[in-house]
N, C-alpha and C positions, 0 to 999 in steps of 0.2 A: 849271581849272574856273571856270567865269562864277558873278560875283556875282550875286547873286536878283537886286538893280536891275535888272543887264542882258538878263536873260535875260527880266525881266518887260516892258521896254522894246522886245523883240525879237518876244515873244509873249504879247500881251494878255490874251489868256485866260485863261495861267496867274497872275496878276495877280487875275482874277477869280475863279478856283478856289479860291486862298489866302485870298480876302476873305471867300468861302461856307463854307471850312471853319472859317475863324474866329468866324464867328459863330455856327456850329451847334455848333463847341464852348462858345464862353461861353453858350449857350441850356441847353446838357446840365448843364454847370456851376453852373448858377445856377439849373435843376431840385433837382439833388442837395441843392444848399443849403439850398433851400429846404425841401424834405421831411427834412433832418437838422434843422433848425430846430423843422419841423413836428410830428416825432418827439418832441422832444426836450421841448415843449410839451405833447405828449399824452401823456407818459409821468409830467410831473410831476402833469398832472388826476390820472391813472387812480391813482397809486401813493399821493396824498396822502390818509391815511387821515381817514375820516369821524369815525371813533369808535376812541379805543382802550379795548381790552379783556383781561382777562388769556391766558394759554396754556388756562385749563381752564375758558373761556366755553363752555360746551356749546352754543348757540341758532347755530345756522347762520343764522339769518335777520341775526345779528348781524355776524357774518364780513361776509355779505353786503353791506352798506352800504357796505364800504372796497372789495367787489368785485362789483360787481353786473354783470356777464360772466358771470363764473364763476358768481354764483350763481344766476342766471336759468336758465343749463344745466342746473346743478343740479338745480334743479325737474323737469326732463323725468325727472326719474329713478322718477317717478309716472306717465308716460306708459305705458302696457298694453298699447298698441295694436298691437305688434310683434310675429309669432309667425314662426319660420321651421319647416324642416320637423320639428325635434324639439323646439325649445327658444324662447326670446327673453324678452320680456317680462309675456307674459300668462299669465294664472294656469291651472295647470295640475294639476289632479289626480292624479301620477304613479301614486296604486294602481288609479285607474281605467284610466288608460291600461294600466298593467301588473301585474297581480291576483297575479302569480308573487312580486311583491316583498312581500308580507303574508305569506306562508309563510316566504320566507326570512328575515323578521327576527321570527317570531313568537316572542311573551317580552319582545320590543323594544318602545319607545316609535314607532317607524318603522310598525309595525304597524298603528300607530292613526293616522296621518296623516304623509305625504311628500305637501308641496305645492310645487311648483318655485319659489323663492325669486323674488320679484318686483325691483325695482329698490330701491336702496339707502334711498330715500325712506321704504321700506314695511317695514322694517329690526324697527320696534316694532312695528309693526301685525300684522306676519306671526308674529312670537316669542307673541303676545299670544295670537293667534286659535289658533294649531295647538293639537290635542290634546294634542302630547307633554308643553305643560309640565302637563296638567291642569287642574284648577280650583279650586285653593284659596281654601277659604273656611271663617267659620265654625272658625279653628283647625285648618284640615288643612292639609297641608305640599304643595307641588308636588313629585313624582317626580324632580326636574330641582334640580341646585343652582344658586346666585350664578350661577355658575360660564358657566354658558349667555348670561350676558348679555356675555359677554365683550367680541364683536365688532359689537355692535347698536350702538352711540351713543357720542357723544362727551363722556356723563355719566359714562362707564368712567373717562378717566382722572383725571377729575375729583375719584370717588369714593375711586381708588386716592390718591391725593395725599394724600385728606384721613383716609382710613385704614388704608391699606397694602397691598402688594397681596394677602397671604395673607388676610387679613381679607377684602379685598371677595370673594374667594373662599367666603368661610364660611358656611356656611348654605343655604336652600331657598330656589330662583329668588321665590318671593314678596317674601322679606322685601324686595328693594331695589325694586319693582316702582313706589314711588313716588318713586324716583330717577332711574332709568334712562329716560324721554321721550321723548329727542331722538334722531331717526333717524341715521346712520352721517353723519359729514359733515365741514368742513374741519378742527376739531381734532386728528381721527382721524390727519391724514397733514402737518398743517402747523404751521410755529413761528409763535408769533402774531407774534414780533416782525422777523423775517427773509421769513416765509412760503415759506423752505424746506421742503423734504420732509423729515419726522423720525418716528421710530416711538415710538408712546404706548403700545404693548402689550408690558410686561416678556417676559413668554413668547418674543419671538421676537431679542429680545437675549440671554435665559439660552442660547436653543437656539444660537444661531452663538458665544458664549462658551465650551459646551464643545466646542466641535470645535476650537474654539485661533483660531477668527475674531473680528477687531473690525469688528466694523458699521457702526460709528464712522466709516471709513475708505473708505466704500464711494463710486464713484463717482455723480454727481447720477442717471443715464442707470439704475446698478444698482436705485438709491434707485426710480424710476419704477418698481420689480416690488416691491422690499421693501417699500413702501409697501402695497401689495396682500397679500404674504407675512404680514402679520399675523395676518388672517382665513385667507386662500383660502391651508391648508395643512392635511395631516394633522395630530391632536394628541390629546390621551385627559388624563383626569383622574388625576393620580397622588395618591393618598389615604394614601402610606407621606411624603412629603416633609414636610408640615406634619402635624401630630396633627389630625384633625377636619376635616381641610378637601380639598377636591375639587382640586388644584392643579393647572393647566394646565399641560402638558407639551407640545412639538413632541420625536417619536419620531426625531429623525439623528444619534443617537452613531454608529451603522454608517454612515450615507448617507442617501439622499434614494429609494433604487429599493426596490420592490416586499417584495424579499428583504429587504434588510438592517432594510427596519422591521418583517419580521415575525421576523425571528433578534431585534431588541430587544424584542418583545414576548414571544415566546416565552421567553425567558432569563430572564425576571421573572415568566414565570407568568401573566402579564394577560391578562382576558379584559373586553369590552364588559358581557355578558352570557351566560347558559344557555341552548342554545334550548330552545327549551319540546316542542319532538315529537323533534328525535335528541340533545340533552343535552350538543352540543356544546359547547365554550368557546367561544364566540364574537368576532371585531373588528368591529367596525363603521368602516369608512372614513369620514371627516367629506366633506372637500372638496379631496383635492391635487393644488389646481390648482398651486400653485408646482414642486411637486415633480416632474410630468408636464410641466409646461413646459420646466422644464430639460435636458429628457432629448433638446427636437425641435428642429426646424432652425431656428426662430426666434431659437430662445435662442443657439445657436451663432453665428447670424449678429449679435447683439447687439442682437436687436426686443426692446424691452419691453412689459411688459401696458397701460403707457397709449397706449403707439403706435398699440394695436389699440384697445383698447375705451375710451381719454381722447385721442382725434387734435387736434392742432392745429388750428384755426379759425381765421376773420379775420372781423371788421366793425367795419365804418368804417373800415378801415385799420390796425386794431388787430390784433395778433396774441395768442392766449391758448387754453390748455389746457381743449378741452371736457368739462365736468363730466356732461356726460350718461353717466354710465357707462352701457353696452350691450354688443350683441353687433355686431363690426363689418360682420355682414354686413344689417345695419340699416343700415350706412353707406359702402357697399363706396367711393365717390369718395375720401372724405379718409382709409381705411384701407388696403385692400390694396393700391387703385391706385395709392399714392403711389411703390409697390414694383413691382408687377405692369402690363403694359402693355395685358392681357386684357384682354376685355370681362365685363361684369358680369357676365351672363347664364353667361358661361364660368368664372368666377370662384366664384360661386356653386354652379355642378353640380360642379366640383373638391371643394367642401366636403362637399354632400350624399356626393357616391360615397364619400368617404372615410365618411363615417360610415354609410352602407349598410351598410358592410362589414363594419364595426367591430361595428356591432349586431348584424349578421345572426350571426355569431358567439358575443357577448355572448349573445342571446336562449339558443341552445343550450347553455351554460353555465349558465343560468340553471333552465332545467329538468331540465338533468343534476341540480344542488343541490336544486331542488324534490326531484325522486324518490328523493337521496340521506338526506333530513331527513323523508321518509315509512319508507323502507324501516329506517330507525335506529329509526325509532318503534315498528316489527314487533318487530325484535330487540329491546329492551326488553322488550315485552312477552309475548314469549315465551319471557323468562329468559336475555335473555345478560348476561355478566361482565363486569362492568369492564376486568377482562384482555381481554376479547375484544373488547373494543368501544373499546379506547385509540386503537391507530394510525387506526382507520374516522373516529374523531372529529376525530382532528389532521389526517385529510386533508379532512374536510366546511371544518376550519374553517382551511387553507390555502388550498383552493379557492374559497369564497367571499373570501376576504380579498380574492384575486386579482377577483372577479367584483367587489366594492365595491368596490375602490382602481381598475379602468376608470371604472366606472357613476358613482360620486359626483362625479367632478372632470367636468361637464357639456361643457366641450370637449375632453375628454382627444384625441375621435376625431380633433381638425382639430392640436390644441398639437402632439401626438407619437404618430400612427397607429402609426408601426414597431413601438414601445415597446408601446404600448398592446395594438398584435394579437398582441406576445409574449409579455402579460402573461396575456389572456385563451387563447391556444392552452395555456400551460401550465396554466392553471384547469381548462379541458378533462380534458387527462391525469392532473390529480391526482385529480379529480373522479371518473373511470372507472376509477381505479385504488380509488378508496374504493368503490365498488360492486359492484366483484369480488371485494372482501373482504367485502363485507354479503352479497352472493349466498353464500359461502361457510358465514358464519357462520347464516345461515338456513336455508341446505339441512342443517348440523349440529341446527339446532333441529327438524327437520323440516317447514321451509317452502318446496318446493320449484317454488312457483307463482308468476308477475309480480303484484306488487301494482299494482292501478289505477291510475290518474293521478287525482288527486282535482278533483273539480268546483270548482275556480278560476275559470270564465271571467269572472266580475265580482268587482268588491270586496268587494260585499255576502258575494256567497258565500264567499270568501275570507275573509275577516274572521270571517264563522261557524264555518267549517271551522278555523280556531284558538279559539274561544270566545270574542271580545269581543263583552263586550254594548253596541255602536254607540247605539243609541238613547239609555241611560243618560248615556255619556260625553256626548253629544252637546249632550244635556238641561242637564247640569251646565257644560259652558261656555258656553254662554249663556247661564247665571244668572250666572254668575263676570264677565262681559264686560258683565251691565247691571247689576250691582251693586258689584263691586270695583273693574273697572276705574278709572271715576267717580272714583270717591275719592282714585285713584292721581291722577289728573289735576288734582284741586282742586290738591292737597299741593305734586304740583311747580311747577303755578301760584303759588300763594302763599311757597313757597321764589326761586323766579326772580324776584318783583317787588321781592327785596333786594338780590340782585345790581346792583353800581355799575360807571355804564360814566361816561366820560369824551370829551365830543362838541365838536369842533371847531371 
């Protein structure tokens, strides 16, 4: 074999080849250097905190300062302007859109307002304004305990710190109303001192504690959903744990499916509430998105919830976790496509048709329960027994469980359609099998005629046709919101101007 010398002596060119490739490498090379250099320089700006603060600074504006990326994103989380074909960000009157849901939680606080939860930003504003929690004033109690303010802000675990967590449990949602301020935000999911991902809500450490899991343990990628799994899970107030106090529960000593948290509820007797026309024991589903999640191809495949709705971002060459929580199909570039090779447009009607489907479904379900919670109400009234009216009731109130546990968790249709349409196909058949037994029990009473469909088509009417008197409620939170609110707001102003921050 010829030395390079000679070979380059022989043929010049390769001479000249070697010379171009040399230099496009040290060019590459002294790129790379430079942008590690570069890097390495913008990571000490971005990382060097402005202000230190403790773990249980509630003021997201504070967080803010040592990140202001992240918290400018944040901010969007106020943005309304997003509506897609069922859902998004903008405010939505769900009993208007659908009048069936006032009969089926009638008795319920749901009754008197489901408004589709807006962005995390609006976290107080939204707890504040709905009917459910009332309007207390004047020495009257909100219907609604502590309990309720669980997942709204990052004064929660502030509050728990400074007096335990049974305590911040105790009592009518009023009493802390001039604690609780600050909307849902970095506290909630981050260590002020690492600004790792960490859970500040006891409830969902007790809940993986007794299944024999450490949380503790979980990987950063898992931590990306458990962070979410705080709030966005099923959970019910358990009132036998603590004496007097409303104590949040997450229902998975059985599991995380359909069944086994209604065999845990059932086994302890728990009910939400009575419906007020078939007298059912009723559950009311919260929100389980964690729980629906895990069941669909996402989760199998090891997609997390901020993958989709917190995606990776870049400006200025920075790389960082957008805070805009949303729906990703607000943002289909940096969410699905980072997966999918589709076009948007295709992307898109994939999600719709799924949830077409889903609903189209769900809706029939939903009116099976409407006519099942009318026709209970006959047989009462025309003397049926509690013997007779046992199993028709556990089926009203399996079938709906079924029909709340799709409906509540707002993307169940796109997380885990499969799951989801087997949840509602069997709501279905329990549902028509509790009517066959009402048909039964009424033709023994001598009711052998269909009872009408009751004039639902709006909320107004609906709302009537259970007896709330709208007008009244209506009256009284608006007194409540320009009179209490206020004061709520001085108090935690003048508490936060003693809070000591430390600026660099």
């Amino acid at each position: 074999m010829k030395p390079v010398t000679q070979v380059i002596k022989e043929k010049p060119i390769v001479g000249w080849l070697l010379f171009f490739a040399t230099v496009v490498i040290v060019f590459v090379l002294g790129l790379l250097a430079s942008s590690i250099i570069e890097r390495r320089a913008e990571s000490v700006f971005v990382y060097t905190p402005q202000v230190e603060h403790s773990q249980f600074e509630p003021r997201n504006e504070v967080w803010g300062e040592n990140f202001p990326r992240e918290y400018q994103s944040f901010l969007q989380t106020r943005d309304t302007s997003f509506r897609s074909m069922y859902n998004g960000s903008a405010p939505i009157d769900m009993l208007e859109v659908d009048p069936r849901l006032v009969v089926l939680w009638a008795g319920y606080g749901f009754s008197k307002a489901y408004e589709q939860a807006r962005g995390h930003g609006y976290a107080i504003d939204d707890i504040r304004n709905t009917l459910r929690t009332g309007a207390p004033m004047n020495g009257e109690k909100s219907p609604m305990p502590n309990t309720c303010w669980t997942c709204k802000s990052p004064d929660v675990p502030r509050v728990m710190n400074e007096v335990g967590v049974a305590e911040f449990y105790r009592g009518s949602w009023e009493e802390r109303g001039h604690e609780i301020v600050n909307s849902i935000g970095c506290a909630d999911c981050h260590d002020a001192k690492t600004m790792n991902l960490h859970i500040s809500r006891p409830v969902l450490v007790e809940a993986f504690d007794r299944t024999g899991k450490d949380i503790s343990k979980a990987s950063h990628q898992e931590m990306r959903s458990l962070v979410c799994a705080q709030c966005h899970v099923e959970y019910y107030f358990n009132k036998d744990k603590v004496e007097g106090v409303n104590y949040l529960v997450l229902p998975w000593d059985n599991g995380f499916s359909v069944e086994a948290m209604e065999r845990y509820y059932d086994d302890m007797e728990f009910s939400d509430w009575t419906h007020q026309l078939s007298k059912a024991p009723m559950l009311k589903a919260q929100h389980p998105g964690y729980e629906i999640h895990s069941t669909g191809i996402h989760a199998q495949r090891g997609v997390s919830c901020a993958d989709c709705h917190m995606p990776y971002m870049s400006e200025g060459g920075q790389k960082f976790t957008d805070h805009h929580v949303r729906s990703p199909l607000s943002n289909v570039a940096n969410t699905c496509q980072v997966c999918h090779r589709e076009e948007t447009e295709q992307l898109v009607r994939d999600v719709y048709d799924r949830q077409h489907k889903i609903i189209e479904n769900r809706d029939q379900l939903e009116m099976l329960l409407v006519r099942a919670h009318v026709e209970a109400q006959k047989a009462w009234e025309l003397g049926a027994s509690d013997d007779q009216m046992k199993d028709i009731l556990m089926d009203i109130r399996h079938a709906q469980w079924r029909w709340d546990y799709a409906a509540a968790s707002h993307g169940a249709a796109f997380h885990s359609p499969v799951e989801v349409g087997r949840v509602i196909s069997t709501g279905i058949v329990i549902a028509q099998e509790g009517r066959v037994k009402l048909a039964r029990v009424l033709a023994n009473l001598g009711h052998n005629e269909e009872l009408p469909y009751p004039d639902i088509s709006t909320k107004a009417k609906a709302q009537a046709f259970i007896g709330l008197p709208m007008d009244q409620l209506n009256k009284d939170k608006q007194e409540f919101l320009k009179t209490v609110v206020p004061v709520w707001d001085e108090k935690a102003s003048q508490r936060e101007q003693t809070y000591s921050l430390t600026e660099f």
